[in-house]
N, C-alpha and C positions, 0 to 999 in steps of 0.2 A: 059423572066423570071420575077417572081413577087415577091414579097415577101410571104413568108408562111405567115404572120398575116395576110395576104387579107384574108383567106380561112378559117381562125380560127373560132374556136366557143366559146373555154374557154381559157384564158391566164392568166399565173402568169406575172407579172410584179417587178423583180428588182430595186428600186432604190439606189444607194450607197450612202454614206456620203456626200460624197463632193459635191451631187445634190439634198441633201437636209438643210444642213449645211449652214452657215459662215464662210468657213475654219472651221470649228469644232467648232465655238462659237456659239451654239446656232441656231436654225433653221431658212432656210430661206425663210419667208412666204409667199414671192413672189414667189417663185420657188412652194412650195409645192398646191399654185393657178394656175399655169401652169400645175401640174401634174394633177391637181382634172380637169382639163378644159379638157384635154385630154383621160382623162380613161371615163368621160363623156361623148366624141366623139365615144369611144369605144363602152361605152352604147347604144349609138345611132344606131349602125351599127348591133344590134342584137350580140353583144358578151357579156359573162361573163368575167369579172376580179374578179384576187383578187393581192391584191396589199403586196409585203414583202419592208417592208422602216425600211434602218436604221435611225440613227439620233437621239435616247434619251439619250443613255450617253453625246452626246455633248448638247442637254436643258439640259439635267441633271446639267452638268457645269454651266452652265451659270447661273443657277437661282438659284442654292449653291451656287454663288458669288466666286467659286474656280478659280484662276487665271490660272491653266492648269488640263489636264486629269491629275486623278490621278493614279497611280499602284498600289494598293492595292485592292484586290479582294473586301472584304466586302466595300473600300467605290466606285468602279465603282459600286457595285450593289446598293447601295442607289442613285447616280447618273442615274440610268436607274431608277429606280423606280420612283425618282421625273421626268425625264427628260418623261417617259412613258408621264405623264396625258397631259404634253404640247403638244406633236405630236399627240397623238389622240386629242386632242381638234384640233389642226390646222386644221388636216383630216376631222376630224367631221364639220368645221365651212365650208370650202371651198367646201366640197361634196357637204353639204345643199343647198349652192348656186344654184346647178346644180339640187336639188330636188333630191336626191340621201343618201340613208344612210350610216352608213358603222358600222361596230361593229367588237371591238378589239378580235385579237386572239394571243395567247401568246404559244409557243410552247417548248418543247425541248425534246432533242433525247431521252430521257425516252418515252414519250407520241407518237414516232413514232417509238418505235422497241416492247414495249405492242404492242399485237395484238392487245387485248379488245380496248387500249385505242387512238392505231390507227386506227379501225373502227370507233371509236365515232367522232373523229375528222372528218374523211371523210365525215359521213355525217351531223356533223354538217355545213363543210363548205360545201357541196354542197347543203343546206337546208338553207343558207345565200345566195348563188346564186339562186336561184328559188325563191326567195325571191324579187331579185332585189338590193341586200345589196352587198357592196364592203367589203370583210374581208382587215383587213388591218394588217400581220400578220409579227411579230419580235420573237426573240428568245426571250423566259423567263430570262432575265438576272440577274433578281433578286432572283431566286431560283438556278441558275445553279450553277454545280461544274464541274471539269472538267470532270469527269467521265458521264458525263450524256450531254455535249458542243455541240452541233452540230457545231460549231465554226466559221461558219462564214456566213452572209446573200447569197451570190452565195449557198454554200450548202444545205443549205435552201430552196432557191427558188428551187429549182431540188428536192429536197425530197418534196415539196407541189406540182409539178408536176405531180409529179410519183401519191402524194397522190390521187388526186381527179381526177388522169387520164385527165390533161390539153393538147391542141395540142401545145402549143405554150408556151417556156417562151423567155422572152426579159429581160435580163441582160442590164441595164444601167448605163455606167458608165462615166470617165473623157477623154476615149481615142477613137480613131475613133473605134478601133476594135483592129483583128488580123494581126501580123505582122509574116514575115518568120523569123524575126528576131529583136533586140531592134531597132528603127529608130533613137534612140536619140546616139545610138553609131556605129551604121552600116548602112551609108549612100547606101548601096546596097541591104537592107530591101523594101520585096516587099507587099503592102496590100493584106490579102488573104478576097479576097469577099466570095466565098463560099467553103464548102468542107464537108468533111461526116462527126461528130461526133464520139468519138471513136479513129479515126484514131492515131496512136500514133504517127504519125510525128509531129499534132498540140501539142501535151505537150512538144517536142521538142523544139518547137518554141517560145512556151510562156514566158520562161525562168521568170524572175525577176519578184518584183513586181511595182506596180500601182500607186496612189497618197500616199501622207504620210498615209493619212487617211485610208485609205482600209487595210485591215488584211488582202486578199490573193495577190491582184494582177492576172492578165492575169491567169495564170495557174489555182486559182480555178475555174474560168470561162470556162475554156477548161475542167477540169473533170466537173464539175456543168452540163455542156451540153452533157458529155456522163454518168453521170448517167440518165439525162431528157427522152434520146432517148434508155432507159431500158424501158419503155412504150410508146414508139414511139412519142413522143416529140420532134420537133426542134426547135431550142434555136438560138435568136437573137443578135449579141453582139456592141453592138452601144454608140454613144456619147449620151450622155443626153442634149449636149450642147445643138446640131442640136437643130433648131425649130421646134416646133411641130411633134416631132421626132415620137412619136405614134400614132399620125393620120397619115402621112404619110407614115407608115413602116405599117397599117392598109388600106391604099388606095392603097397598092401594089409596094411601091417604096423600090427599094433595097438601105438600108441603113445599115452601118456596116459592120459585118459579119456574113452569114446564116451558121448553121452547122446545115448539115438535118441528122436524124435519117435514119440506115439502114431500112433493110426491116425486122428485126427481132424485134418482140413485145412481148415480156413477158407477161405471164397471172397474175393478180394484187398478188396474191400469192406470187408467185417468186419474181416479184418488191421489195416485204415488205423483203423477205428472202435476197436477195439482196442488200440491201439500210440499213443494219444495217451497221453503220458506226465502231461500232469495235465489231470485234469478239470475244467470251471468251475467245478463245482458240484454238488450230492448231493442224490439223492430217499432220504430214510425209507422203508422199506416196513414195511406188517403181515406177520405172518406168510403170510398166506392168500396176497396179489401175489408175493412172495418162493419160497415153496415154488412157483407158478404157473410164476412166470417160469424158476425153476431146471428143473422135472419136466416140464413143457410146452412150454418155448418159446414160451410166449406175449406179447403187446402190454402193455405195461402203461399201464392206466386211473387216473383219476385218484382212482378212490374207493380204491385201493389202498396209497396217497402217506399218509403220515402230515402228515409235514412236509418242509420246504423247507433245504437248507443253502447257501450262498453265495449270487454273485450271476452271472446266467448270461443268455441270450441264447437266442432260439429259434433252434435248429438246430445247438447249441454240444453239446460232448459232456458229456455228467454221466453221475455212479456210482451206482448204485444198489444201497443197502446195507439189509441185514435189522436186522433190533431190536439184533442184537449188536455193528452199526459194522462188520461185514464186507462189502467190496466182494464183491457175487453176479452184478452185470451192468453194462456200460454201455451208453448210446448217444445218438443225438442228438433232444434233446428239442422237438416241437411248441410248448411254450413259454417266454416270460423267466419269470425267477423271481418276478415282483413277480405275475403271473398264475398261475402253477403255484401259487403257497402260496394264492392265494383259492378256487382246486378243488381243494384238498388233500380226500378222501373225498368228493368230488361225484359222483353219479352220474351216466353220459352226459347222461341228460336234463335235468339241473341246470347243464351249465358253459355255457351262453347266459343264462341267467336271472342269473348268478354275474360274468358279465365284458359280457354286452352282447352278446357275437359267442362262434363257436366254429371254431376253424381246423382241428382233429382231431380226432373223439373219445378218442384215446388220446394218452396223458403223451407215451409211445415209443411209436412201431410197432417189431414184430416183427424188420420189414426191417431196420430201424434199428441194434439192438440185440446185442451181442453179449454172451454167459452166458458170466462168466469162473469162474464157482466148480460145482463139482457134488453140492456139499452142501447 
C-alpha cells in the first residue's frame, strides 16, 4: 500500500499553528521555507496545491508588541489583520525562491454557503491553479463574526476540498496522527494507520484536544476528513515534524494516518447543500418520513413534519431530524418557517386550504436534499 498523495492530482494542504509559529510568537521563517521547498516538490511532480496556514494572529502579536494573545474579538481581529500582511509576505518571499507565485485568498462561511459567491470562489481558485499559482488561503478574521465562523483551519481545509473538488487533503499537525485512544494517558493506545473516513468509531477515539495552540484538536481532524470524503476526498493526518513529510507522503510513503473515502461521491450540488455548517432551522419528522427519507431517498411532505424549530426562509438550508434529535438529512426548504409549522401533517391537498396558495407540494424536494445519516 501507498499513500494516496502518490496518485493525487489536486491537494489542499493544512498547516497548523504550531508548524508555522514560535510557540505562537510570531512565525517561524525557517519552517515556513521548508513548507514553500516542499509544496514546490509537489509542483514538480505535476500536482496542484493550494495551501490553508494558520499563523497571523500569532505575527499579528508579535508586531503589536502585545505580550500575549489577546481575547477580545475586535482586538484579535486587528491582530490577524496586521499579522495577515507578514504571512503572506513570508509565503510570497519563500515561494519566489522556488519561481512559483502564490496569491492570498481570505474566506468565510458566508462566501461558502452563497451559492453565487461559492462559484466565484471555485473558480477563481481553480483559475489560480491553471495558472500555476499556490492560493495560500485563511479564514477572514477580520471581518468574521460568529455567525458567519467557519471556526477553525481543519474545517476549512475540508470545505476548500469539497470546494474545488481536491483528491487529497493532508492535515498537518503536532502529533503523529490517530490514536485508539489518548497515548499520553492510555499506555494501551494503539496507532491507527489506516481506516475509512466517516466511520464513527474514529470520532470515538479522538476524544481531547491537541497542542495549546490548536482550537480543535484530533476530533476536528476526524470530522474535517469525513466532510473531505463528501466528494470523495481522502485526507491525510500526519506530523509536520517528520522531515520532508510532503515529498515523502507524495513519493508514496505511508505516513501518519490515511482515512480513505467510501465509495459514495456526491454530485458538487449536494456537497454545497451539505457542507453548510449551520442550518436555519429544523423540521421534526415521524418515524415513517425519517426511515422514507433515509431507505428511499425520497422528497419529503409536509404531512411527514411533526414540528417546526427556528426561524428560516424559503430556500434556506434546514436539518432534518428523527424523534431522537438526530440530524438524518438536510436541505433547502420550499418554505419560511411561520408557513412550514401551519402544514405541519398537511396532506398535499390540504396546504392551499392551510396557507391560501401552495408553492410545492413537498417541504424538500428530493433534488434538494442531501441524507447525511444511514440509520
Amino acid at each position: 500500500m501507498h499513500s494516496i498523495l502518490k496518485d493525487a492530482r489536486r491537494v489542499v494542504v493544512k498547516v497548523g499553528s504550531a508548524l508555522v509559529t514560535n510557540d505562537g510568537r510570531g512565525l517561524d521563517i525557517n519552517a515556513i521555507e521548508r513548507w514553500a521547498a516542499q509544496i514546490a516538490d509537489l509542483q514538480k511532480m505535476g500536482k496542484e496545491v493550494i495551501l490553508v496556514s494558520s499563523g497571523a494572529i500569532a505575527e499579528g502579536v508579535l508586531r503589536l508588541g502585545w505580550e500575549k494573545r489577546p481575547s477580545h474579538v475586535h482586538e484579535l481581529q486587528a491582530a490577524a489583520a496586521v499579522g495577515q500582511m507578514g504571512l503572506v509576505e513570508a509565503y510570497e518571499r519563500h515561494f519566489r525562491e522556488h519561481g512559483i507565485g502564490t496569491a492570498q485568498v481570505l474566506l468565510t462561511h458566508q462566501n461558502l454557503t452563497d451559492r453565487e459567491q461559492y462559484l466565484n470562489a471555485r473558480m477563481t481558485i481553480r483559475e489560480l491553479l491553471r495558472l500555476g499559482i499556490v492560493p495560500v488561503i485563511n479564514e477572514n478574521d477580520t471581518v468574521v463574526t460568529n455567525e458567519i465562523k467557519v471556526g477553525d483551519n481543519d474545517t476549512l481545509g475540508a470545505l476548500v476540498t469539497n470546494l474545488v473538488e481536491a483528491d487529497v487533503l493532508v492535515i498537518l499537525t503536532d502529533q503523529r496522527g490517530l490514536y485508539t485512544a489518548d497515548p499520553r494517558s492510555n499506555p494501551d493506545a494503539e496507532f491507527v494507520s489506516v481506516a475509512t473516513a466517516g466511520d464513527p468509531a474514529l470520532e470515538k477515539m479522538a476524544g481531547g484536544a491537541a497542542s495549546t495552540l490548536s482550537k480543535g484538536g484530533m476530533i476536528t481532524k476526524i470530522l474535517a476528513a469525513k466532510r473531505a470524503a463528501r466528494s470523495g476526498a481522502g485526507t491525510v493526518i500526519a506530523s509536520g515534524r517528520e522531515d520532508r513529510v510532503l515529498t515523502r507522503l507524495a513519493s508514496g510513503e505511508m505516513i501518519g494516518t490515511q482515512l480513505n473515502p467510501s465509495s459514495t461521491v456526491r454530485h458538487a450540488r449536494k456537497q454545497w447543500i451539505a457542507d453548510h455548517l449551520r442550518a436555519s432551522g429544523a423540521l421534526i419528522l415521524d418515524d415513517g418520513a425519517a426511515n422514507a427519507l433515509v431507505a428511499k431517498h425520497t422528497s419529503l411532505l409536509p404531512v411527514g413534519v411533526v414540528r417546526v424549530e427556528g426561524s428560516f426562509r424559503r430556500g434556506d438550508v434546514v436539518s432534518c431530524l428523527n424523534a431522537a434529535g438526530a440530524e438524518i438529512a438536510r436541505g433547502l426548504v420550499n418554505y419560511g418557517s411561520e408557513d412550514a409549522a401551519r402544514i405541519c401533517r398537511a396532506h398535499t391537498e390540504e396546504i392551499e386550504a392551510r396557507l391560501g396558495y401552495m408553492e410545492q407540494p413537498e417541504m424538500i424536494h428530493r433534488d434538494n436534499m442531501v441524507v447525511l445519516s444511514d440509520n
